[in-house]
C-alpha positions in Angstrom: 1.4 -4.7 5.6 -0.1 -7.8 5.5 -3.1 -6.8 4.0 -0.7 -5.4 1.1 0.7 -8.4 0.7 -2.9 -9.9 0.8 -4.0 -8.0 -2.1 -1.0 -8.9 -4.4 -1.1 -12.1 -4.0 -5.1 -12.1 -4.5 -4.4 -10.1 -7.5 -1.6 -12.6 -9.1 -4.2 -15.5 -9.1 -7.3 -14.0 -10.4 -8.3 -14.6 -13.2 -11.2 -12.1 -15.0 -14.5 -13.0 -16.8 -14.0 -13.6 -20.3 -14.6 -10.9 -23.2 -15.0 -11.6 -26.9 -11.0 -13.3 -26.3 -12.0 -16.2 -28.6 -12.4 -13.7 -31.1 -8.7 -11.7 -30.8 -7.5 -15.2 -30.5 -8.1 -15.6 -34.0 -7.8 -12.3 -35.5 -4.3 -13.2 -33.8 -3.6 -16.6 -35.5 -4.7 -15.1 -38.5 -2.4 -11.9 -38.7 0.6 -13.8 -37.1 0.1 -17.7 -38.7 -0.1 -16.4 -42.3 3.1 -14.0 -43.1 5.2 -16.9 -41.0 3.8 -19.4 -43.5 4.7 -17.1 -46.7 8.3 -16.5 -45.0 8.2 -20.6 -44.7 7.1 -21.1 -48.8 9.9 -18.5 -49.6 12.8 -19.6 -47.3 13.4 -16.4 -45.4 12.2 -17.4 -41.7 15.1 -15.3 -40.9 12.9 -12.6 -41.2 10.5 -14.0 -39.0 10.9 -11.3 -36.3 10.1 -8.8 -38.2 6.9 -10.5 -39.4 6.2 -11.1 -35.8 6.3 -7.9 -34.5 4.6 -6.3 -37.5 1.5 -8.5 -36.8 1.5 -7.6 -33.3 -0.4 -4.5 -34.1 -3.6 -7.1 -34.6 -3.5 -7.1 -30.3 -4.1 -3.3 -30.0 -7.7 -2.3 -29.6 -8.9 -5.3 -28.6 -12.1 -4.5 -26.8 -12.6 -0.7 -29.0 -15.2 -0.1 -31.1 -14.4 -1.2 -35.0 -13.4 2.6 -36.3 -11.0 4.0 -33.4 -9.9 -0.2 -33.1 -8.5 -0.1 -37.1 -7.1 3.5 -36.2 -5.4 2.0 -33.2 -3.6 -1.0 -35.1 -2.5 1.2 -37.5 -0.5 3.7 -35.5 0.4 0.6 -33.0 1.8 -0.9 -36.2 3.6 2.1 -37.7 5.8 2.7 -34.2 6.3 -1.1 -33.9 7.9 -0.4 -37.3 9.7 2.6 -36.7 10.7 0.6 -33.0 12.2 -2.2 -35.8 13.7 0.7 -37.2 15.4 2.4 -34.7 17.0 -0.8 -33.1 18.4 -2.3 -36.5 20.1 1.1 -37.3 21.7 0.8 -33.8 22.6 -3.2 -34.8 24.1 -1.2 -38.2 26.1 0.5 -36.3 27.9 -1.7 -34.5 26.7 0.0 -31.7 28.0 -1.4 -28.2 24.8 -3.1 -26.1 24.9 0.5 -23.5 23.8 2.3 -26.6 21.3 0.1 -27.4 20.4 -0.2 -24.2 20.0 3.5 -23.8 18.2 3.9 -27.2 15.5 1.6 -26.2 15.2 2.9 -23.0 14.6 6.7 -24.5 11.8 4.6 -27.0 10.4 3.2 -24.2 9.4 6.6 -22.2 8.3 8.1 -25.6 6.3 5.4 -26.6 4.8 5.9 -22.9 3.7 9.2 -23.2 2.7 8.4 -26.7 0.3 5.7 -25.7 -1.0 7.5 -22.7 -2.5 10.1 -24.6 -3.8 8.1 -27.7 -5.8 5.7 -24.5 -3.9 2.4 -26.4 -4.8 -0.9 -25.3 -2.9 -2.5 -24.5 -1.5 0.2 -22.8 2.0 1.2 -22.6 5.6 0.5 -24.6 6.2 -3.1 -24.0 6.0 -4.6 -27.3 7.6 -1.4 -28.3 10.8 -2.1 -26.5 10.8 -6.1 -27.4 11.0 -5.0 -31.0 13.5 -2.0 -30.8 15.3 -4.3 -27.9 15.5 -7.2 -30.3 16.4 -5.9 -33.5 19.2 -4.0 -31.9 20.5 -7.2 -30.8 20.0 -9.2 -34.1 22.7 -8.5 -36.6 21.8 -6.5 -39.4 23.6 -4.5 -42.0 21.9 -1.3 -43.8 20.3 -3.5 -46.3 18.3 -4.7 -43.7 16.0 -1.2 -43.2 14.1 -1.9 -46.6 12.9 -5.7 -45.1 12.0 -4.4 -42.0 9.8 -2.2 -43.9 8.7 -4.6 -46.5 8.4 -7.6 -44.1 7.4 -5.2 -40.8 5.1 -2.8 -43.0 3.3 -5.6 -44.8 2.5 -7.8 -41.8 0.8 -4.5 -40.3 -1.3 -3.9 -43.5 -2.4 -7.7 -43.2 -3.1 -7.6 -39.7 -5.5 -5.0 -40.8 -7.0 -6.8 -43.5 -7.8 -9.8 -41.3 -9.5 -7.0 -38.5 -11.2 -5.1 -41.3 -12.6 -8.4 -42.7 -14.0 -9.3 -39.2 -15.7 -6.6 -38.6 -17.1 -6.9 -41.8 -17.9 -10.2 -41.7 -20.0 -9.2 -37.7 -21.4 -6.4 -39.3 -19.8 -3.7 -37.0 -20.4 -0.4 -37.1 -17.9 2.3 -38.3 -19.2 5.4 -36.6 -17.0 7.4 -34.3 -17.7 7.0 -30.7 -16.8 10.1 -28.8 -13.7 9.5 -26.8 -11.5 11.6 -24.8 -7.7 12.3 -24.4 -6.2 13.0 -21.3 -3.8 15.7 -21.5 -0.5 15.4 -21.0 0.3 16.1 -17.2 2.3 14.9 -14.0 0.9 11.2 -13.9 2.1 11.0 -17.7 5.0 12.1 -16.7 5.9 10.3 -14.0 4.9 7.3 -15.8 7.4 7.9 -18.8 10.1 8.8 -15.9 9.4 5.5 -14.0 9.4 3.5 -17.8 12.3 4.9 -19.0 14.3 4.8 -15.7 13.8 1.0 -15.2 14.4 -0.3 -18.7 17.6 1.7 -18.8 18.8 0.3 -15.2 17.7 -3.4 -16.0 19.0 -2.8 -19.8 22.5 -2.2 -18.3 22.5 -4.4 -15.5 21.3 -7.5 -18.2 23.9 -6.1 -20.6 26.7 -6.4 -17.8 25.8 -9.4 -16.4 24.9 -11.8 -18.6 25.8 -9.5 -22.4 23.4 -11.7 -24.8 19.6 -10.4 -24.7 19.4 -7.9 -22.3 16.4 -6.7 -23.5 14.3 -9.1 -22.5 15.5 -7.4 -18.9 14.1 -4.3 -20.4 10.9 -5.8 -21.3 10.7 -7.5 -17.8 11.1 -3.9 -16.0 8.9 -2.2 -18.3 5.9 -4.9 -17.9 7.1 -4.4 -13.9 6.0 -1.0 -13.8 3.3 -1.4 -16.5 0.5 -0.8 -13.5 -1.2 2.6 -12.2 -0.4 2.0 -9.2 2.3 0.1 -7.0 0.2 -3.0 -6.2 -1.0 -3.1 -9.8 2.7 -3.2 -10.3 3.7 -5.6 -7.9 0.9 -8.1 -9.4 2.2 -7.5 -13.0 5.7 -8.4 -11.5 5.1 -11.3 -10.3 2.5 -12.8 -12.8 5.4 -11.8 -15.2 8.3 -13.3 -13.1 6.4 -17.0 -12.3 5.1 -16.9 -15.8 8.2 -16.8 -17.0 9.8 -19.3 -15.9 6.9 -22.1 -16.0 6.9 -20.7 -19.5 10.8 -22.0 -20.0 9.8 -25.5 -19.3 7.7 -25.8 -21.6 10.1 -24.4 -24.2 12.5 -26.1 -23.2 10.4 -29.3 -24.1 10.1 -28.0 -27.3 13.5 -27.2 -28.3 14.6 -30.4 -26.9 12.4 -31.6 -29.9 14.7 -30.0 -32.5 11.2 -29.3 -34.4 10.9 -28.6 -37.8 10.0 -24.8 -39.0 6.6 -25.9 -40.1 6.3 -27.4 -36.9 7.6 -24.4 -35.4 5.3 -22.3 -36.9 2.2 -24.7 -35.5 3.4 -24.9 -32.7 3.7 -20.7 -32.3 0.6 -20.0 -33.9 -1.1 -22.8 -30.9 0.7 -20.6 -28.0 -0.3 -17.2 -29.5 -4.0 -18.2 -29.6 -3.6 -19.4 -25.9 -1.7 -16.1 -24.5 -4.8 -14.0 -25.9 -7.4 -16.1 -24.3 -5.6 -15.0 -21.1 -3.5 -12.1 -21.1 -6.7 -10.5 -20.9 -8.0 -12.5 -17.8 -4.4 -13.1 -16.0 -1.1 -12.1 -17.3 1.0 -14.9 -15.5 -0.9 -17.5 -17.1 -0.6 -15.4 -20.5 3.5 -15.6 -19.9 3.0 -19.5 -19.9 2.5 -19.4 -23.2 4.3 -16.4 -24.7 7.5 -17.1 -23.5 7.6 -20.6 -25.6 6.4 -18.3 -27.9 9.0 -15.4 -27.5 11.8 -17.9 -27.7 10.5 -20.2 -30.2 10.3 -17.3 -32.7 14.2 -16.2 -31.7 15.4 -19.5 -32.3 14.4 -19.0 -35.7 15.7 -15.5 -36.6 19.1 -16.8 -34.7 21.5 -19.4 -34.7 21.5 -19.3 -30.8 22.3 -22.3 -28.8 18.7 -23.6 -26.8 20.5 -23.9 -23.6 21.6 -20.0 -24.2 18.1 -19.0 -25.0 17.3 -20.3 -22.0 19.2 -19.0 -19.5 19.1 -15.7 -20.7 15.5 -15.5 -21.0 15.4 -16.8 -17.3 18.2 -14.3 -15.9 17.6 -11.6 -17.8 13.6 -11.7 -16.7 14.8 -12.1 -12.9 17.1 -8.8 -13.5 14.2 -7.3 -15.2 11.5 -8.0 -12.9 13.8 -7.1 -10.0 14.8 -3.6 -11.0 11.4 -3.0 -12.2 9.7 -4.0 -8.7 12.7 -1.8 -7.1 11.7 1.2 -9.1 8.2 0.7 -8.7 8.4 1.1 -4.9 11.0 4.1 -5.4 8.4 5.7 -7.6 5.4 5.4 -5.0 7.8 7.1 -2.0 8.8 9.8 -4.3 5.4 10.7 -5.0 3.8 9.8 -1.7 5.7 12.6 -0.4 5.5 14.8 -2.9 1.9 14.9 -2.5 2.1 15.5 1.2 4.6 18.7 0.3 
């Protein structure tokens, strides 16, 4: 037991070698700094999440050759946008937050499966359920479908650009490496089970227990059980958990500021470089800088109160992280003994 315990802990505080992360640090500034800035020039920042998630697909592929990389983004991109989709008809709707809740959660084991076949890195359905978990939550109307597509598509065509244009500019080359696809089988199973069941359990508990966000209790269960095995998952809990909330004082520094959206956009831009130079290397420090990130970027899609984006993004991570580390276990027992059956 203790040395369990030993190698969790060991595994929380390492931090890896660093890998070419200077250069997805940019490609990231790049693909997420520039739509924010045309949103800025044209007044719609309430768009901004749609931007944001759109230009996520720049952080897929990040250590693949140049060819499967660009192929990578591109589908990453087009189910971030469907994700968008998906959880603004279900804000169209009127939909109560256990619908959402269990709409997001059936995203989150398809995405799963989805990714664990197509070898994505990063792997899994996290940003997957932050942007179907978020747009649910955001209130939209069925107008709203052609700007996620226009604001969402776009931002994935110029993330894209700006990792086209690198490896241009380095020269890479575009053959295709051969690369393998695990079939789908038990341990892609098992992983969709364990994804899907903790995101709907922490999605309901967050919706009943606090009502406002519970997705980011979906995303905290889902990056809880984001490891192959249960201390990789236990690790990834924890980093995500501490992160977290060192991560809220530092935003709530800055929305003590009352900043304004250029500012805002700075300042964002700053923390995104900073979470890829790390999230690579140790996820908990990563978390110190996304979650200003996370909520600075919320604060300008909605008119939320700072001390509500606060809490929730505090409570709603502790629910998350909780059920997530729960399930975790849960899932190792089951298939500990099914294995000796």
């Amino acid at each position: 037991m203790a040395e369990s315990r030993g190698r969790v802990w060991t595994g929380v505080i390492r931090v890896g070698p660093r890998a070419g992360d200077h250069r997805v640090a940019v490609r990231a500034v790049l693909s997420v700094g520039v739509p924010l800035v045309v949103l800025l020039l044209i007044g719609r920042l309430d768009l901004s999440v749609y931007a944001s998630f759109g230009a996520f697909a720049a952080l897929y592929g990040r250590s693949d050759k140049p060819r499967p990389r660009v192929i990578m983004q591109a589908t990453a991109g087009t189910i971030l946008v469907c994700s968008m989709l998906i959880g603004t008809v279900v804000s169209a709707l009127g939909s109560p937050a256990v619908v959402g809740v269990v709409v997001v959660a059936a995203l989150a084991s398809a995405v799963t499966l989805f990714a664990y076949r197509a070898q994505w890195h990063p792997p899994g359905a996290l940003f997957a359920v932050f942007a179907g978990g978020a747009t649910a939550s955001l209130p939209a109307t069925w107008s709203s479908l052609s700007l996620v597509l226009l604001v969402g598509g776009a931002s994935v065509a110029w993330s894209l650009i700006v990792t086209v244009a690198f490896v241009l500019a380095r020269r890479g080359s575009w053959t295709r490496p051969t690369r393998s696809r695990p079939a789908i089988g038990p341990v892609a199973w098992e992983m969709a089970a364990t994804v899907g069941a903790a995101a709907l359990l922490a999605g309901i508990a967050g919706a009943l227990l606090v009502g406002t966000h519970w997705y980011w209790a979906m995303v905290g269960a889902v990056a809880a059980v984001g490891g192959a095995h249960v201390t990789a998952r236990l690790i990834r809990g924890v980093q995500r958990l501490v992160g977290t909330l060192l991560g809220v004082l530092i935003a709530a520094g800055l929305l003590a500021l009352h900043l304004p959206p250029w500012l805002v956009i700075l300042v964002a831009v700053a923390l995104q470089a900073a979470s890829e130079l790390f999230v690579g290397r140790n996820y908990g420090i990563a978390m110190i800088f996304i979650t200003p990130l996370a909520l600075l970027m919320i604060s300008l899609a909605s008119p939320a109160t700072p001390e509500l984006l606060l809490r929730d993004r505090v409570i709603e991570t502790i629910i998350g992280v909780a059920v997530g580390t729960v399930v975790a276990i849960v899932s190792a027992v089951l298939r500990r003994r099914s294995s000796r059956s």
